[in-house]
TORKOL-4160 file (C-alpha; in steps of 0.2 Angstrom, whole numbers, padded with zeros to 4 digits, m for minus):
415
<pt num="1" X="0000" Y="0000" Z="0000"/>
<pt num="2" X="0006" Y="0018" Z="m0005"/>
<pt num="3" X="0012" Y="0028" Z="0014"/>
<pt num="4" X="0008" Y="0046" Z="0015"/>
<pt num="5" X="0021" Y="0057" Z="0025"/>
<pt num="6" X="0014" Y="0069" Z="0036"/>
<pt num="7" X="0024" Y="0084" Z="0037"/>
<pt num="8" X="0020" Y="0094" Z="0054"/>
<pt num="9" X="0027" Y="0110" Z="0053"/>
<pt num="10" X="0025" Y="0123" Z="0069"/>
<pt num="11" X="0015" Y="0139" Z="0070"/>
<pt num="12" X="0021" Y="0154" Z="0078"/>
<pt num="13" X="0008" Y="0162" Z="0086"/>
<pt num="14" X="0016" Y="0172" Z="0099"/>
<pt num="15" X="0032" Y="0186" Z="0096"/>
<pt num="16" X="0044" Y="0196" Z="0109"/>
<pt num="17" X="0048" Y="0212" Z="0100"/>
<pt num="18" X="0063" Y="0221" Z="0108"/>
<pt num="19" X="0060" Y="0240" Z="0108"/>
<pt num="20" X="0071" Y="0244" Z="0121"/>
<pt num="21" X="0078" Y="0262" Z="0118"/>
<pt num="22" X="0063" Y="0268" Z="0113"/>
<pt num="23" X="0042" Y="0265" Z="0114"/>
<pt num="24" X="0030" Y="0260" Z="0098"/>
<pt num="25" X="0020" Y="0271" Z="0108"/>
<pt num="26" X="0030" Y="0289" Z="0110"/>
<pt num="27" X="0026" Y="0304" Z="0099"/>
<pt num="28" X="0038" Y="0302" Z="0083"/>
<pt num="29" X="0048" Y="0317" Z="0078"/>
<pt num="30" X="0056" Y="0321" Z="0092"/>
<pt num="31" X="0069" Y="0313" Z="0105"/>
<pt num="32" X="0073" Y="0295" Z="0098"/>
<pt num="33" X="0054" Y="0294" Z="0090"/>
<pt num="34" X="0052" Y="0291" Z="0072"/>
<pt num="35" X="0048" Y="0279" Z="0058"/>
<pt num="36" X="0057" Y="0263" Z="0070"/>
<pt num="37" X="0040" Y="0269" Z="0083"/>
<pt num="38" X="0029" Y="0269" Z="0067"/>
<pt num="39" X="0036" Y="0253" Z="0061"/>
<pt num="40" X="0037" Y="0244" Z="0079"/>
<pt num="41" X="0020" Y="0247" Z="0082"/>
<pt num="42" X="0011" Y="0248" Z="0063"/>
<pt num="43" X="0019" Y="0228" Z="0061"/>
<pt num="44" X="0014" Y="0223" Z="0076"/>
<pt num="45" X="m0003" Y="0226" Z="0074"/>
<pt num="46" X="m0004" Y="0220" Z="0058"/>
<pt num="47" X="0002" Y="0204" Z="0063"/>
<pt num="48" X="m0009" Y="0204" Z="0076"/>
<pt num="49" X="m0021" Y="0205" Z="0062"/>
<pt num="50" X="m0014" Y="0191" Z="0056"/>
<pt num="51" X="m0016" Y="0179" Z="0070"/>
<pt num="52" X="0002" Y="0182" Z="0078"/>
<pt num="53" X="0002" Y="0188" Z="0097"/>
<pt num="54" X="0014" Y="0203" Z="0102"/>
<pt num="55" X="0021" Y="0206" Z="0116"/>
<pt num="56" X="0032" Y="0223" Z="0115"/>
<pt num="57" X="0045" Y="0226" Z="0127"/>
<pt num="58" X="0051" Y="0244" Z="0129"/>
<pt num="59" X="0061" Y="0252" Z="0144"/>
<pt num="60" X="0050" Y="0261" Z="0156"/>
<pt num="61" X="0054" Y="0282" Z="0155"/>
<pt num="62" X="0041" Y="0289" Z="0166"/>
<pt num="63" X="0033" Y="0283" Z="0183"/>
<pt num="64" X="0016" Y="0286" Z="0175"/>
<pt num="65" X="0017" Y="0273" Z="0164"/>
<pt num="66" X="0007" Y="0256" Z="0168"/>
<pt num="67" X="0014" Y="0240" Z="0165"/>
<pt num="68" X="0006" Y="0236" Z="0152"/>
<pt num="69" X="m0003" Y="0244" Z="0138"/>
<pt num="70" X="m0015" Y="0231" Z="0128"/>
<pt num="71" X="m0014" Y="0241" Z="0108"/>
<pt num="72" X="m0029" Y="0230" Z="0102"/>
<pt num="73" X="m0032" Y="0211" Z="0104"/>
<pt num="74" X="m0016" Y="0202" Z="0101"/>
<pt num="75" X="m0003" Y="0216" Z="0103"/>
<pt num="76" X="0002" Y="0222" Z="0119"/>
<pt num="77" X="0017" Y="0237" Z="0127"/>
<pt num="78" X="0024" Y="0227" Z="0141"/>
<pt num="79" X="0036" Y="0246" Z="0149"/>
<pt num="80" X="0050" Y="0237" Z="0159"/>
<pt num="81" X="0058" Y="0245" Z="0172"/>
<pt num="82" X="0077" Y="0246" Z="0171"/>
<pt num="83" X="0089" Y="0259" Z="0177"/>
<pt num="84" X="0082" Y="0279" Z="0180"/>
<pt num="85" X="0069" Y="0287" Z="0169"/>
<pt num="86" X="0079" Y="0299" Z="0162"/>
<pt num="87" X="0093" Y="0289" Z="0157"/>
<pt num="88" X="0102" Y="0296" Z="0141"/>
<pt num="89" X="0103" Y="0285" Z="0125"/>
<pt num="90" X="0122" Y="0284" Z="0126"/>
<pt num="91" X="0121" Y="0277" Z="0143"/>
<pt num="92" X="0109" Y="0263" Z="0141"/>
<pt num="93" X="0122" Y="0249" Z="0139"/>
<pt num="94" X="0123" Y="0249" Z="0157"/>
<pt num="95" X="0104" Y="0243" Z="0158"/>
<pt num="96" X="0106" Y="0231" Z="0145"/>
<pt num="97" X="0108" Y="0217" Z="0160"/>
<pt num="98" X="0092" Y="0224" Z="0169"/>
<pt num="99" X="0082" Y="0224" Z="0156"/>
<pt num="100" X="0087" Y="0207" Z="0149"/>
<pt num="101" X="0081" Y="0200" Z="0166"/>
<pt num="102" X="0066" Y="0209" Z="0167"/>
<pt num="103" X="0063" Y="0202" Z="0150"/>
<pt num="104" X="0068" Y="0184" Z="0154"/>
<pt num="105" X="0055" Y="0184" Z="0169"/>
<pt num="106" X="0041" Y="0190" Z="0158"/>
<pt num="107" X="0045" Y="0177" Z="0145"/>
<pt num="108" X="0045" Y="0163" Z="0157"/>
<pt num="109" X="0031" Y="0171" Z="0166"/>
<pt num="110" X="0015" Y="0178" Z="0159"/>
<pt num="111" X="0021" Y="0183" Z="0142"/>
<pt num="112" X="0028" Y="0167" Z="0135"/>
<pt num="113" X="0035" Y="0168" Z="0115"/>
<pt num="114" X="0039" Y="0156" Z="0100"/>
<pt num="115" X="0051" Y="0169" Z="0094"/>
<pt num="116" X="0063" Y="0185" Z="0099"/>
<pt num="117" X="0062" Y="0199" Z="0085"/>
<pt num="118" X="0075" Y="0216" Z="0091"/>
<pt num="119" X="0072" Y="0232" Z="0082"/>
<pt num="120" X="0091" Y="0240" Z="0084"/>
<pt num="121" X="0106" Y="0233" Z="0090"/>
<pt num="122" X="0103" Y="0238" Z="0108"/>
<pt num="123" X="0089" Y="0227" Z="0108"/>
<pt num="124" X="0099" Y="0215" Z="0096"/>
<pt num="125" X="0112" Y="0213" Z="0112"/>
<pt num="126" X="0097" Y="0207" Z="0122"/>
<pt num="127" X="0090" Y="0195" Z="0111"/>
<pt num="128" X="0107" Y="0188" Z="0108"/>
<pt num="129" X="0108" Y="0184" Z="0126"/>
<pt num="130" X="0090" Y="0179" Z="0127"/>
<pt num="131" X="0091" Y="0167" Z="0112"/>
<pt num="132" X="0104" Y="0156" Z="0121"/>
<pt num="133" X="0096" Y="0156" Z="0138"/>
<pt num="134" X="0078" Y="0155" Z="0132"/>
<pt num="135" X="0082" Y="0142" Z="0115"/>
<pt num="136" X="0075" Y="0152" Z="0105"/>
<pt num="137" X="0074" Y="0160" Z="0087"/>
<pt num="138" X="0080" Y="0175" Z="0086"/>
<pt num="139" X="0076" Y="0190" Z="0072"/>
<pt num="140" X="0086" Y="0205" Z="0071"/>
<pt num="141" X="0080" Y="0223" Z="0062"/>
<pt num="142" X="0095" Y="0234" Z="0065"/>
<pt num="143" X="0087" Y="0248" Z="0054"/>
<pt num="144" X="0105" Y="0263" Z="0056"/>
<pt num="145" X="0119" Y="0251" Z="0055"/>
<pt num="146" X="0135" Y="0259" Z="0061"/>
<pt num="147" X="0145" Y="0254" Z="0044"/>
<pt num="148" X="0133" Y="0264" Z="0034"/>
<pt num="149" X="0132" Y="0279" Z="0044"/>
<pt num="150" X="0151" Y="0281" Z="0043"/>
<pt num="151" X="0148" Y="0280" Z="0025"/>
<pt num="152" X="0136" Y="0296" Z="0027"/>
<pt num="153" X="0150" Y="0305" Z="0039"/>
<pt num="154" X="0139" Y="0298" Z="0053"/>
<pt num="155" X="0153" Y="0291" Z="0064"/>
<pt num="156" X="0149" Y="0279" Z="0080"/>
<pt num="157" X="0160" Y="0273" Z="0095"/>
<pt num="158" X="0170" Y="0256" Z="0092"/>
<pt num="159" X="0161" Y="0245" Z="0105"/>
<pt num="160" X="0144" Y="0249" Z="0093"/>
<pt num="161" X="0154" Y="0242" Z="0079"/>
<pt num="162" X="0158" Y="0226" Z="0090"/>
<pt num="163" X="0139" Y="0225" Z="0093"/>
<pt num="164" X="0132" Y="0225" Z="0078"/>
<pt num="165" X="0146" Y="0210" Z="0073"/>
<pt num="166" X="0142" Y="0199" Z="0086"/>
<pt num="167" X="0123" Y="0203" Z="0083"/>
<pt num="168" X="0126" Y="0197" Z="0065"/>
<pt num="169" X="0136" Y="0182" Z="0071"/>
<pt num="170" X="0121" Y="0174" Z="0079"/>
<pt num="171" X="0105" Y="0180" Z="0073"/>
<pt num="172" X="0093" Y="0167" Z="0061"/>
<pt num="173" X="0086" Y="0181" Z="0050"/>
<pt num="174" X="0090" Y="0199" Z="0049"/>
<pt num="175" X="0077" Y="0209" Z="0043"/>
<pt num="176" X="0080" Y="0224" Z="0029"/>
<pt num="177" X="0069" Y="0235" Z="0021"/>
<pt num="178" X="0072" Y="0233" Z="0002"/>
<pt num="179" X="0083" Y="0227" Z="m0009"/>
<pt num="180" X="0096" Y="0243" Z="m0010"/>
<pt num="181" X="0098" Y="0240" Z="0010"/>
<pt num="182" X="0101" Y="0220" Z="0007"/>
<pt num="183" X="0116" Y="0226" Z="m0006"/>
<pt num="184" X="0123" Y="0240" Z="0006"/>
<pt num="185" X="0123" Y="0226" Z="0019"/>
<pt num="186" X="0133" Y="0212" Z="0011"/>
<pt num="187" X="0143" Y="0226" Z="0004"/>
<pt num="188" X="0147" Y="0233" Z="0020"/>
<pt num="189" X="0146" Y="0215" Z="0031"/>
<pt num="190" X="0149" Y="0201" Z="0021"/>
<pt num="191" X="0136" Y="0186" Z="0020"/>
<pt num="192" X="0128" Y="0182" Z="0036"/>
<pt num="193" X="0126" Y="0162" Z="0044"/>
<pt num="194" X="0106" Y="0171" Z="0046"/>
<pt num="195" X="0094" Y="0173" Z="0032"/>
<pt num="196" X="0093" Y="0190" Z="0027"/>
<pt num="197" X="0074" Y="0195" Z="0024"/>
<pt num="198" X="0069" Y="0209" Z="0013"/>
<pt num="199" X="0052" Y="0215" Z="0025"/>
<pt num="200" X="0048" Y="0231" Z="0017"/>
<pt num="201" X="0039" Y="0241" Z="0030"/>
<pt num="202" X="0021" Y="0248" Z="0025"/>
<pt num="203" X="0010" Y="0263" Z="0025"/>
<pt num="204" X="m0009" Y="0265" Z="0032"/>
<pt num="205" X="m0017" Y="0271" Z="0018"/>
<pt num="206" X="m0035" Y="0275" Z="0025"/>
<pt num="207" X="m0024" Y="0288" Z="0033"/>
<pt num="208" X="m0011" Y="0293" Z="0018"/>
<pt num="209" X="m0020" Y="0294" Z="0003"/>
<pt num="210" X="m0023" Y="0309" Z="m0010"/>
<pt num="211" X="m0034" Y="0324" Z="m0004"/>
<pt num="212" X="m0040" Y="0340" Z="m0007"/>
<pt num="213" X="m0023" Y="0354" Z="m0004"/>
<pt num="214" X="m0036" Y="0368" Z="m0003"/>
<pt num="215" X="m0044" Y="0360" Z="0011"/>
<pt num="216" X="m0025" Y="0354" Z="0018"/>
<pt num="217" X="m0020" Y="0373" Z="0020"/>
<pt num="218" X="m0035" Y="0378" Z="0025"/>
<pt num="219" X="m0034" Y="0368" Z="0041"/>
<pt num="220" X="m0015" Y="0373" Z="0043"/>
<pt num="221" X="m0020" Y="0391" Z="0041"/>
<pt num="222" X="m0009" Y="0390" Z="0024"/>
<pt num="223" X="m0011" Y="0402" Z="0010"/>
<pt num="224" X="m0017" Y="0396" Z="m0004"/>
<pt num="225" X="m0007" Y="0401" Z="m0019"/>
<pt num="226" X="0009" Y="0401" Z="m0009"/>
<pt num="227" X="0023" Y="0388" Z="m0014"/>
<pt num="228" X="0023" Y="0376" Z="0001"/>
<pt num="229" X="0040" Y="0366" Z="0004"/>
<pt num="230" X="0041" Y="0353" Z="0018"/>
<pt num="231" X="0053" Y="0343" Z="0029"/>
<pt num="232" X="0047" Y="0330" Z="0042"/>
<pt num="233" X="0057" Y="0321" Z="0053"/>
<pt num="234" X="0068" Y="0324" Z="0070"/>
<pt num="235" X="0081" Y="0341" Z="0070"/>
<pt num="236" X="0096" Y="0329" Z="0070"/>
<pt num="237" X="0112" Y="0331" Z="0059"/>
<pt num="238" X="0108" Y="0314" Z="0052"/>
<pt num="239" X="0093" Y="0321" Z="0043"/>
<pt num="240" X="0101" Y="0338" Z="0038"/>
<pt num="241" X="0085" Y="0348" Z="0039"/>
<pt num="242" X="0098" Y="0363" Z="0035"/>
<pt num="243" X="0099" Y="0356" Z="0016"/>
<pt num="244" X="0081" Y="0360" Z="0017"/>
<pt num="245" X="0084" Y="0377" Z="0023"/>
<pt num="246" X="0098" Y="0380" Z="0010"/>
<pt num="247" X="0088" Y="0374" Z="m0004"/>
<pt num="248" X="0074" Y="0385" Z="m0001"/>
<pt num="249" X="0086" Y="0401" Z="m0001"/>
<pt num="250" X="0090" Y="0394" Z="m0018"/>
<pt num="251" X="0075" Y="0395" Z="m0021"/>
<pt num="252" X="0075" Y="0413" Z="m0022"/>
<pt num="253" X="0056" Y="0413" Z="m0022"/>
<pt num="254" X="0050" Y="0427" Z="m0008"/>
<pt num="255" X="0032" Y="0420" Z="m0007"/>
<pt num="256" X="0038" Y="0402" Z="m0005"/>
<pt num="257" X="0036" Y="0393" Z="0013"/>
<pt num="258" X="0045" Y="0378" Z="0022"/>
<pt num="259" X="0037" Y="0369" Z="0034"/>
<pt num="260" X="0049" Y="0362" Z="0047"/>
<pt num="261" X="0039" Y="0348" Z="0056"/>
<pt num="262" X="0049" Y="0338" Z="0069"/>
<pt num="263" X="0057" Y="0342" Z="0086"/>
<pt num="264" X="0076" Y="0339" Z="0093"/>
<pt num="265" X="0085" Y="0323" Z="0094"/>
<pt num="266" X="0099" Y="0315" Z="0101"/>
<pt num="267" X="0113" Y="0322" Z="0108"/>
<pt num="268" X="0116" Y="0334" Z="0094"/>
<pt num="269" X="0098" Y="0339" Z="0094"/>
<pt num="270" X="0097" Y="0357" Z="0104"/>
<pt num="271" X="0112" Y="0363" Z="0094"/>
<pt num="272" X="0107" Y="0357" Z="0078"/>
<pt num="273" X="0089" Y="0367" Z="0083"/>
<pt num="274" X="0098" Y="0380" Z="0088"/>
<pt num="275" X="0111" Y="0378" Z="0072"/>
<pt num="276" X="0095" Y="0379" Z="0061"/>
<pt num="277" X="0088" Y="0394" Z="0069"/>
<pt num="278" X="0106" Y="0403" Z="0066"/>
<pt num="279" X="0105" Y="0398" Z="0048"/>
<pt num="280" X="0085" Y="0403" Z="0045"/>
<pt num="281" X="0092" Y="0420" Z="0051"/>
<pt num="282" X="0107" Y="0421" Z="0043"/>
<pt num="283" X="0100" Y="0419" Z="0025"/>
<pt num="284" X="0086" Y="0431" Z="0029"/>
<pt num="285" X="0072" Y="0418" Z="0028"/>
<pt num="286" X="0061" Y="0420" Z="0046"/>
<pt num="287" X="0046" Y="0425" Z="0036"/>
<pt num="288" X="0047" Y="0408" Z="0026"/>
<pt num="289" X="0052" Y="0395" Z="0038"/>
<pt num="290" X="0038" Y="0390" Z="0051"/>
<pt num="291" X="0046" Y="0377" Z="0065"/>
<pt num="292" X="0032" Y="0365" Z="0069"/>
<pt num="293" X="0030" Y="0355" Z="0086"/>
<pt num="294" X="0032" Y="0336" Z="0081"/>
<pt num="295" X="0014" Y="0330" Z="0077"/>
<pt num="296" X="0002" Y="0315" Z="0080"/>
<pt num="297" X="0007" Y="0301" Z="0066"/>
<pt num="298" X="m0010" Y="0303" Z="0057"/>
<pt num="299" X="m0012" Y="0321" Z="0057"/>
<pt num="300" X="0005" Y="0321" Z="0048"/>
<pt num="301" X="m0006" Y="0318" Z="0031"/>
<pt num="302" X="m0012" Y="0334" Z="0031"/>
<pt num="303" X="0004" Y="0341" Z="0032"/>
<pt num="304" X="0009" Y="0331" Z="0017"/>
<pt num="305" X="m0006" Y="0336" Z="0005"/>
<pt num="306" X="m0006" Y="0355" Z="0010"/>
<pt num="307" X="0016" Y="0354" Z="0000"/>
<pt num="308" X="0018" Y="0356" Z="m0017"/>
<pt num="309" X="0037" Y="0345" Z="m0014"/>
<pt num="310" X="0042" Y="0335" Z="0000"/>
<pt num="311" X="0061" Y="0336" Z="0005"/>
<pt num="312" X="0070" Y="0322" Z="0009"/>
<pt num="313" X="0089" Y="0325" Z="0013"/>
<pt num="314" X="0096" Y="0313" Z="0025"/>
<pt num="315" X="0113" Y="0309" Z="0025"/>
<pt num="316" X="0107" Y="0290" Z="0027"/>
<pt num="317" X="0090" Y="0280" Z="0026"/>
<pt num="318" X="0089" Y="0263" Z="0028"/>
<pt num="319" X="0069" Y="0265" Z="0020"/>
<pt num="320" X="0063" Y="0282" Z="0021"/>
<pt num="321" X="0045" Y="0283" Z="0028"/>
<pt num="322" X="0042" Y="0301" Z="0026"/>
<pt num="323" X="0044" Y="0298" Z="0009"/>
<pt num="324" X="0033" Y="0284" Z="0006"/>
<pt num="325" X="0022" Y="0292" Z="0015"/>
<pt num="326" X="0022" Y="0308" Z="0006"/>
<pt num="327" X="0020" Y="0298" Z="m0010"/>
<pt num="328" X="0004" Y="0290" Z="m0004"/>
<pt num="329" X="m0001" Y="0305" Z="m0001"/>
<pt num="330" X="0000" Y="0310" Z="m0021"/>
<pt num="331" X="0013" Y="0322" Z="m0017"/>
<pt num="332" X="0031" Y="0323" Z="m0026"/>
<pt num="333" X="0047" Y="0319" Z="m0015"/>
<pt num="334" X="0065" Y="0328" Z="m0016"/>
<pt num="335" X="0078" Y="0315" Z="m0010"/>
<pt num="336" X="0094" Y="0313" Z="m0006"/>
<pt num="337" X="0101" Y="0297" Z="m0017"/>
<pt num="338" X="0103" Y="0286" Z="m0001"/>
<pt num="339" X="0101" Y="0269" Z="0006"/>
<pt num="340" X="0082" Y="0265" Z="0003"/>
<pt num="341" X="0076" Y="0281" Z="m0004"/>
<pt num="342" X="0083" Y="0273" Z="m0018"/>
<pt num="343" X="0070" Y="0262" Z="m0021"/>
<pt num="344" X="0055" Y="0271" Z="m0014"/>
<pt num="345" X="0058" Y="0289" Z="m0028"/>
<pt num="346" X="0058" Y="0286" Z="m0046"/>
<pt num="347" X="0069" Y="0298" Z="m0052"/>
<pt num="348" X="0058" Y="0311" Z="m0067"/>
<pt num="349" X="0046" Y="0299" Z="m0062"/>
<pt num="350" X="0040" Y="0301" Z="m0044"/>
<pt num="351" X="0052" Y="0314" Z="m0037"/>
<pt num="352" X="0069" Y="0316" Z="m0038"/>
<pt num="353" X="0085" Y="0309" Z="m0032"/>
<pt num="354" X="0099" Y="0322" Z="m0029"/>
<pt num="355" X="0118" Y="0317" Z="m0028"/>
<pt num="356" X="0126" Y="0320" Z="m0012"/>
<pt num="357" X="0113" Y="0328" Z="m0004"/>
<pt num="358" X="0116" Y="0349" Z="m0014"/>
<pt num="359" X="0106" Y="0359" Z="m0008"/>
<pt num="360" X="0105" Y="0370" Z="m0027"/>
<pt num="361" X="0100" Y="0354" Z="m0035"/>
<pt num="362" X="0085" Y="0352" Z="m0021"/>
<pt num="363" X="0081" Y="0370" Z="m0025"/>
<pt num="364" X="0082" Y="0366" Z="m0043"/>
<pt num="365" X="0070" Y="0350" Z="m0043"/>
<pt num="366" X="0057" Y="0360" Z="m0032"/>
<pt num="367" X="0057" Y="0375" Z="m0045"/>
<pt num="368" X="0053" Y="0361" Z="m0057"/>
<pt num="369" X="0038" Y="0356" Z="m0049"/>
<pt num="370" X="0031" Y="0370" Z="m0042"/>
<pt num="371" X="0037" Y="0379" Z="m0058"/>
<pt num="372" X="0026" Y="0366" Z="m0069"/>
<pt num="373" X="0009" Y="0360" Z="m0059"/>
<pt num="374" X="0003" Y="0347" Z="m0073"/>
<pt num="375" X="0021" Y="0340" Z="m0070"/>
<pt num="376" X="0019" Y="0339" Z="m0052"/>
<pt num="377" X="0003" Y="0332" Z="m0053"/>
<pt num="378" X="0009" Y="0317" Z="m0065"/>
<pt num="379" X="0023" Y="0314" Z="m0053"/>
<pt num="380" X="0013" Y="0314" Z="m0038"/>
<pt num="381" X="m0001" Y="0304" Z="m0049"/>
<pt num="382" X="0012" Y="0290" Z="m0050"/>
<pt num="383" X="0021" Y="0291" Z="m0035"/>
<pt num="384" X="0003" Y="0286" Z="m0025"/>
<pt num="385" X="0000" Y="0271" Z="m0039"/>
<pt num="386" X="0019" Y="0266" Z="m0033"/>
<pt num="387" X="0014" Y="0267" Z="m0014"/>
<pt num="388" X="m0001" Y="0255" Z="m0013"/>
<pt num="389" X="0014" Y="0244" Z="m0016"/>
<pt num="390" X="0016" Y="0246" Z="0001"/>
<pt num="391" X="0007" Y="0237" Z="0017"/>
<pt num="392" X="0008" Y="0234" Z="0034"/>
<pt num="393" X="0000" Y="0221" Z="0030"/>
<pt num="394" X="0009" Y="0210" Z="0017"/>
<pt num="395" X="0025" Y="0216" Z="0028"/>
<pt num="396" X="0018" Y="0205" Z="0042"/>
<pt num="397" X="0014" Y="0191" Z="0030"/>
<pt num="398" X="0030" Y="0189" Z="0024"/>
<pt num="399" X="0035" Y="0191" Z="0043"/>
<pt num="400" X="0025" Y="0177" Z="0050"/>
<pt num="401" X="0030" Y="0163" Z="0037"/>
<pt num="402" X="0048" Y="0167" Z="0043"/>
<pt num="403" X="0043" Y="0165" Z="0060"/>
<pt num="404" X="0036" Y="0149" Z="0055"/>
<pt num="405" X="0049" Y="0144" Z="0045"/>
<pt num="406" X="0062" Y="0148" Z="0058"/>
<pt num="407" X="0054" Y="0139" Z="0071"/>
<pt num="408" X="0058" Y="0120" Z="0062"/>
<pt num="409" X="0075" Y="0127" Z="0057"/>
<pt num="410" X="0091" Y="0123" Z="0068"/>
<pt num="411" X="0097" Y="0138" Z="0077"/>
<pt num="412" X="0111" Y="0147" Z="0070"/>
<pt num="413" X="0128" Y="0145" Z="0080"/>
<pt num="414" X="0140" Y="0159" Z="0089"/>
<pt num="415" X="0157" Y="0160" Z="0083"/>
C-alpha cells in the first residue's frame, strides 16, 4: 500500500519584539521617535491582524506609565523597568543586564514567546543573550547600521561596531527594508550564517491617501497660492533639515514657505535646533520657515497634502517613511540618493534623487515642480500608484512565514 508522509510544521503564534531604547508608543519626531516607533507598532498590529500575538518590550521612562498597555487584541506594550527614567541614550548599555532579566521573567512568566524579534542593535544585544538562555529563534531589524552611517559621515563609537558583529554572528534572520539595503549590507558585512529577509515596511493608507490641498491649507492656516516646501522628521544632523533650509534660499522665491515639522534629537539635537535657527536668520528667511512641534502620526497627512514638494535630505535611510508616506499622499518627494530612498523615488518619475545631498539641485527640482503644476501632478499621480505597493500588512505576512519557517529550522551558532 502507498504511505503518505505527514509533514508537521510549527505555527508561531506568539512574538517578543525588543524596543528597548525607545516606545511603539512615543510621539515620533522628536527625542529618539520616528519611523522605527511607526514601524514597531504599525507591524505589530498587523500581525496581530494576522493571527500572531505581540508582546512589545520597551524600557520604562516615566513613573506614569502602567505595566502594560493592551494596543488592540493580540498586541500588547509590556514598559519594563530598568535603570532611571531619564537615562540618556548613550548610557543605556549599562541597563542592557536589567532589562534582559526583566525580559527573561516575563517570557517565562506571563508573556511566553515562540520567537525574539530586536528592532536596533541595543535590543539586538538582548536578544542575543536571550536566544541562548531561552532556546529560542532570534530576528534582528538593525534599521541605522554603524557601517553605513560612517559612510554618510555619521561616525559611531568602536564597541557599537563590535555589537552589531556579534549581533550578526548569531541572529537566524536579519530583517532589511528593500533590496538597495540588502546590497549595502553584504557590501558593508559580508554574507551572514542568518537569512537576510527583505520586509519592506508599509504605509496606512486609510490615513495617507490623496486629498484636497485647498482643504490641507485651510486647516494649517496656509495660504493658498503660496509655494509650500516641507521637511518631516527629527532636528538631527543625520537628517540635515539645513539642506532644506539652504535649498529653499536657492529658491529665491520670496512667497515660498518651508514647513519644518519635527522636534530635537539625540545628543546633537538642541544645537542642531539652535544651528538651524542661526541659519533661518542668517539667509534672511524668518518669514518663510515656520518650525512645527512634532505632530500625531495621522495628522502628519495633512501636512503632506497642503506641500507642493516634500524634501527628503538625509545623509542615510535605511527606508525612508516620510517619503513613502508623502507619495501615498500624491505628493512629489526631493531625495537625497541614499540607502532606501533609492527604491522608494523614481527619479523624473515620482520625485527626484539628488547626488550627495546639494542643496541648489534640491532648489532646482522643487522649481521644477512647483514651476510646472501638470508635472507635479503626474509625478505625484504615479508616486501614489507606486505606494499601494506598500502594506503593513503584506509586511507581516512575509513576517509570520519566517517566523514559522524559523521555528523547524536549527538555530544558527556563535562563533
Amino acid at each position: 500500500m502507498p504511505t503518505t508522509r505527514i509533514v508537521f510544521q510549527l505555527v508561531v503564534q506568539r512574538v517578543a519584539v525588543l524596543s528597548l531604547h525607545t516606545s511603539p508608543l512615543a510621539q515620533p519626531g522628536s527625542g529618539d521617535s520616528g519611523g522605527m516607533n511607526v514601524y514597531v507598532r504599525e507591524l505589530s498590529s498587523a500581525l496581530s491582524h494576522a493571527g500572531v500575538d505581540c508582546t512589545t518590550f520597551t524600557r520604562r521612562t516615566s513613573a506614569e506609565q502602567p505595566d502594560v498597555v493592551q494596543v488592540e487584541p493580540g498586541h500588547r506594550v509590556v514598559h519594563v523597568t530598568a535603570g532611571p527614567f531619564d537615562l540618556p541614550k548613550e548610557q543605556l548599555p549599562s541597563i542592557l543586564t536589567e532589562f534582559g532579566d526583566a525580559v527573561r521573567d516575563h517570557l517565562r512568566g506571563d508573556f511566553p514567546a515562540d520567537v525574539l524579534h530586536a528592532n536596533y542593535f541595543l535590543s539586538g544585544l538582548v536578544a542575543h543573550r536571550l536566544k541562548h538562555e531561552l532556546d529560542l529563534p532570534f530576528v534582528s531589524t538593525f534599521h541605522t547600521l554603524a557601517k553605513v552611517k560612517a559612510e554618510g559621515g555619521d561616525t559611531e563609537p568602536e564597541w557599537r561596531h563590535r555589537a552589531e558583529m556579534e549581533i550578526i554572528a548569531c541572529a537566524d534572520a536579519i530583517c532589511v527594508s528593500c533590496t538597495e539595503e540588502e546590497s549595502q549590507f553584504r557590501r558593508l558585512y559580508g554574507d551572514p550564517k542568518g537569512r537576510v529577509e527583505i520586509v519592506a515596511p508599509g504605509v496606512e493608507h486609510a490615513f495617507f491617501a490623496p486629498g484636497d490641498r485647498r482643504g490641507a491649507r485651510r486647516a494649517l492656516e496656509l495660504p493658498f497660492d503660496a509655494p509650500v516646501l516641507l521637511f518631516v522628521g527629527r532636528i538631527q544632523p543625520l537628517k540635515s533639515p539645513d539642506v532644506a533650509v539652504r535649498a529653499l534660499a536657492l529658491l529665491a522665491r520670496p512667497d515660498a514657505l518651508l514647513l519644518v515639522v519635527g522636534g530635537a534629537s539625540g545628543t546633537e539635537g538642541d544645537h542642531e535646533v539652535a544651528h538651524l535657527q542661526a541659519l533661518v536668520d542668517e539667509l534672511g528667511l524668518t518669514q518663510q520657515v515656520r518650525f512645527v512641534p512634532p505632530q500625531p502620526h495621522h495628522i502628519l497627512s495633512t501636512y503632506y497634502r497642503a506641500a507642493d514638494v516634500v524634501l527628503v535630505p538625509s545623509r542615510s535611510e535605511s527606508f525612508g517613511l516620510v517619503a513613502l508616506e508623502a507619495s501615498a499622499c500624491g505628493v512629489p518627494v526631493v531625495a537625497a540618493g541614499v540607502g532606501g530612498l533609492l527604491t522608494l523615488v523614481d527619479h523624473g518619475e515620482t520625485g527626484y534623487l539628488v547626488p550627495d545631498r546639494d542643496p541648489a539641485l534640491f532648489a532646482h527640482y522643487a522649481r521644477e515642480i512647483i514651476d510646472h503644476p501638470s508635472h507635479a501632478a503626474a509625478l505625484g499621480a504615479r508616486g501614489a500608484v507606486r505606494a499601494t505597493r506598500y502594506t503593513w500588512g503584506f509586511a507581516a505576512a512575509r513576517l509570520r512565514r519566517l517566523y514559522a519557517d524559523l521555528g523547524v529550522r536549527e538555530r544558527v551558532a556563535c562563533g
